[in-house]
Residue, then its C-alpha position, 0 to 999 in steps of 0.5 A: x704865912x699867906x691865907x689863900x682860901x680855895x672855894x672849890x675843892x674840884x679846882x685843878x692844882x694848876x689852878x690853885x697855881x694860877x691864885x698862888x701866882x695873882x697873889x706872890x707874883x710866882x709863875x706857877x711853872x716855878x711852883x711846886x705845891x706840897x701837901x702831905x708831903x708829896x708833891x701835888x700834880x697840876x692835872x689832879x683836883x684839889x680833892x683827889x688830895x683829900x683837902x678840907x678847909x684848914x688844909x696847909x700846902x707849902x709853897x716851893x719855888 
């Protein structure tokens, strides 16, 4: 498992991507984040889902 701190939790999810993409070398066009069981939509920010420090989002490609 990969640790990717998100320092702000007003981050769009397309920017979340973006760090996911720096660090695996993942496009994020071929990511889809999941958290809570839902997929995550680029334009939401990270706090429209509820995350707080310790939150796990899945990585599909």
């Amino acid at each position: 498992m990969h640790v990717f701190p998100i320092y702000l939790l007003i981050a769009k999810v397309y920017r979340i991507k973006e760090r996911m993409e720096e660090k695996e070398g993942i496009p994020p066009i071929q990511q889809r984040l999941i958290f809570g069981g839902k997929q995550m939509s680029d334009e939401r920010t990270a706090s429209e889902y509820n995350l707080e420090g310790g939150s796990v989002l899945h990585l599909g490609e």
